[in-house]
N, C-alpha and C positions, 0 to 999 in steps of 0.2 A: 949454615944452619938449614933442616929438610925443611921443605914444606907440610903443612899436615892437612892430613886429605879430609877434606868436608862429607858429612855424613850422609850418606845418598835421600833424596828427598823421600818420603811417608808414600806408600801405596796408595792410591786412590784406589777406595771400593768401587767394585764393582756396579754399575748400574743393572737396577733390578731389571730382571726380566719382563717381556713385557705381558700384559692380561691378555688371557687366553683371546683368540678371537669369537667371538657371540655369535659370530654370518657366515654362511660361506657368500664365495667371493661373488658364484652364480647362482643359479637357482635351481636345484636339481627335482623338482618336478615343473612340467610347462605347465603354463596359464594360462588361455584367454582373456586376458586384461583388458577389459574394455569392450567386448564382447557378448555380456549380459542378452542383450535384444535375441542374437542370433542362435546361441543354447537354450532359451525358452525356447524359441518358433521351432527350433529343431523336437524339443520336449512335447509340444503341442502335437505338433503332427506325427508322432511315436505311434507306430503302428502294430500291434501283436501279431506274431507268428502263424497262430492261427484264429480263424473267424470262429470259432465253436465257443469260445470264450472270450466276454466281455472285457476282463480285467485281470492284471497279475494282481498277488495278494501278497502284502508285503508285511512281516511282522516286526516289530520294535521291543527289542527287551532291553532291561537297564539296568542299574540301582537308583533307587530312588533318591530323587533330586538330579539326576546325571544331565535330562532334559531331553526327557525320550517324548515329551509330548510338545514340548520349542520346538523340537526337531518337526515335529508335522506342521505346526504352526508355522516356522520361517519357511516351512517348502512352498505352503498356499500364501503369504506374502508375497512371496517370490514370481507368483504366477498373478494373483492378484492385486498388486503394487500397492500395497496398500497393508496394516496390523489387521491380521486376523488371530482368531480366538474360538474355534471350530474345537482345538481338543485341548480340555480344561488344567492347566499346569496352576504347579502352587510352589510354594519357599517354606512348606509351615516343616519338614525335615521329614514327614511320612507321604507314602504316596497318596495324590491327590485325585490319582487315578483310581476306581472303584472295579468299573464294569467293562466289560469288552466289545468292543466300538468301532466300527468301520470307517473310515475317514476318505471322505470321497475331493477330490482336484476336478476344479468346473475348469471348461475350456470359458472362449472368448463367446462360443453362443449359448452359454450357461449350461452346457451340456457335460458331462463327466469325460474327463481323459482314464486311458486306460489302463489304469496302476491305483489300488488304493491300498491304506494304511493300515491297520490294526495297530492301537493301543490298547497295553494292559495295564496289570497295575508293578509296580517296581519292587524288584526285587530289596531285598534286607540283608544283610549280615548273621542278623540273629534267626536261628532258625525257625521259632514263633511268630516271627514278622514277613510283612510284604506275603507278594503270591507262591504258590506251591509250585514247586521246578516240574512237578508231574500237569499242573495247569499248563506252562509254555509249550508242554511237547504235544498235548491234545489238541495247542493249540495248530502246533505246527500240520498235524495233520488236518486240520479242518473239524474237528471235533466240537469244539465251543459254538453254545448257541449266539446269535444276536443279542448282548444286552444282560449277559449273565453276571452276577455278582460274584466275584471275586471271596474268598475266604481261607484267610491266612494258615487256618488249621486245617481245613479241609479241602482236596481235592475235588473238582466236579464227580459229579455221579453221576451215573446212566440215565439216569431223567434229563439230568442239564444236557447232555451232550446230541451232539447229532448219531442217528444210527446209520445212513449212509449220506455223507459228507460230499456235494458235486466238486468236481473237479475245481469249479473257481472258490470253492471251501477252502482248497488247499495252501499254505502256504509256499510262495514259490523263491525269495529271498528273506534270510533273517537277518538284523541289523541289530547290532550292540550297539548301543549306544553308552560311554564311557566321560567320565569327568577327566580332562586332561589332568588335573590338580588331584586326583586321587588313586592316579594309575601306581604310585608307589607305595600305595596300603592298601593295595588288598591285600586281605591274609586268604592263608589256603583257604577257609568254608567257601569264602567267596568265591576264589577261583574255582573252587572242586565244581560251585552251583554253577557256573557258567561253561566251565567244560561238559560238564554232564548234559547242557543244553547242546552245548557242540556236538557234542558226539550224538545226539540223538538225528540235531541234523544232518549232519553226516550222512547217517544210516540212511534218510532218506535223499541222501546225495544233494542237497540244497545248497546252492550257493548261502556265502555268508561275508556279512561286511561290517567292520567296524567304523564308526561316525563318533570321533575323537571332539567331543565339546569345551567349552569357555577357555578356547587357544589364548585368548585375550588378558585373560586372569593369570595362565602361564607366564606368556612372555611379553616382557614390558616392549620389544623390539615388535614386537604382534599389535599390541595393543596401540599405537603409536602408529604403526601403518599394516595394515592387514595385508597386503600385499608381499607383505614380506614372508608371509607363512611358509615358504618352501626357500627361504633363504637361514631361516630359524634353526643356528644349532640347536637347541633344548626344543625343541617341535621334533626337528626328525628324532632324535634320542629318546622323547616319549612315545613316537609313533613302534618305535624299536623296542621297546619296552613292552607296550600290549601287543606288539606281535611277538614276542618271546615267550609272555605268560600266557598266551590264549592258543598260540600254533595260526592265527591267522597271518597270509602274507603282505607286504610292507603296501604289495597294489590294492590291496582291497580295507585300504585303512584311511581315513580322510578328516583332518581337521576340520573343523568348519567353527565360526561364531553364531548361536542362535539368537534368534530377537528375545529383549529381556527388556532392556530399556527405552528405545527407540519408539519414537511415535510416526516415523515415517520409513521406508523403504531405503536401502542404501544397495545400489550396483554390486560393487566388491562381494558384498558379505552375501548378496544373491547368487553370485557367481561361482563363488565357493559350496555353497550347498547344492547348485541345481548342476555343479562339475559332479559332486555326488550321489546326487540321482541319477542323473545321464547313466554311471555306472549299476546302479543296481537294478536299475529296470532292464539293460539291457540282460543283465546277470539272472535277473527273474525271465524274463522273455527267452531267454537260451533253454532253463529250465521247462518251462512251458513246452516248447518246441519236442525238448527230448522225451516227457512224461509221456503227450501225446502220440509223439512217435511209437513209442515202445506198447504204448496200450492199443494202437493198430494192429502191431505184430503178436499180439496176444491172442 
């Protein structure tokens, strides 16, 4: 009598794949970790290219709410260890910001270092809201008076504006300032309004930089340890992101965390912003240099 052959045993499934990985393994931008102290004193003692002018002039554009005026805020933190409150930010979902306003960085003998800010007011989506894209560009050339009100339907006029604008009138870096959390809705108006600010830049060959905000909000690996922000798959993929929709490149894009809730000073989150300054001022002072040059040979 055969024997009969037992029924071969049931396939085990497959074990599921595993979840994608969140990090890379290193960190593909460097850091200064721990470092804080020595990139201020370096920021401190920043010296302009040339003596004819006091200060590069750096402008801030946004959407409002993005946290174009944190961003000033956490930079003088950063320098004065301590919550400041110099340029007036709000949560109410329109800007908070009115009028256009110089924002000046005391050194350590209460004297101005030589870089300041300009805030305006934040752009909108809807074309009736926020400031006129034709205001950013007047402002870019130095055009806007000290103090001037802002009006959503109307462009400055030849009374507001300056009729010959000095050279530290000029804007020498512009900085976008972006909600990491909203980099994937914008729609075209929006982008068309910020290219249109591009390109005007452009025109006048102005360095340009984006300052990618509330990395923290993004990613839960961010928020958790800040340090990790240049290990952060979904950080660099959104840095890649508004360099795709803007044309700006991946070096000249910088997360940072701005002070929101904090009532004291934190290292890290200063290091991350004043690695971003270090770069734009330097990018304003190149500019500087070449203006001036070139209006020698005139």
């Amino acid at each position: 009598m055969g024997q009969t052959q037992s029924a071969p045993p049931p396939r085990q499934p497959s074990p599921p794949p595993p979840p994608p990985k969140v990090e890379y393994d290193t960190p593909w931008r460097a850091m200064p970790w721990g470092k804080k102290d020595a990139l201020e004193e370096k920021l401190r003692n920043f010296k302009l290219n040339t003596t004819d002018v006091k200060f590069v002039r750096i402008l801030i554009v946004g959407e409002v709410g993005a946290g174009k005026s944190s961003f000033i805020n956490s930079i003088n933190n950063a320098f004065q260890e301590r919550i400041t409150s110099g340029a007036l930010a709000g949560t109410c979902g329109t800007s908070f910001t009115k009028k256009y306003q110089t924002h000046h960085i005391k050194g350590k003998d209460g004297s101005h270092l030589p870089f300041v800010f300009n805030d305006i007011m934040g752009l909108e989506r809807e074309g009736s809201k926020g400031i006129c894209v034709d205001d950013i560009i007047s402002a870019l050339k130095g055009l806007i008076e000290e103090g001037y009100n802002f009006n959503p339907l109307h462009p400055a006029s030849g009374k507001d504006s300056k009729n010959n604008p000095r050279v530290s009138d000029h804007t020498f870096c512009l900085v976008n300032v972006l909600d990491a959390n909203k980099v994937s809705f914008m729609d075209h108006k929006f982008i068309d309004k910020m290219i249109r600010i591009r390109e005007a830049a452009s025109d006048y060959n102005l360095p340009q930089v984006i300052i990618m905000t509330k990395i923290d909000e993004l990613c839960p690996l961010v928020k958790e340890d800040i340090r990790k922000v240049y290990t952060s798959k979904k950080i660099k993929e959104k840095m890649q992101e508004c360099s795709n929709a803007l044309g700006i490149p991946m070096s000249h894009i910088f997360p940072v965390k701005n002070y929101h809730e904090e009532t004291d000073t934190i290292d890290d989150m200063d290091l991350l912003i004043l690695k971003a300054l270090d770069q734009i001022v330097n990018l304003a002072n190149d500019q500087l240099e070449n203006q001036t040059s070139s209006e020698k040979l005139e």
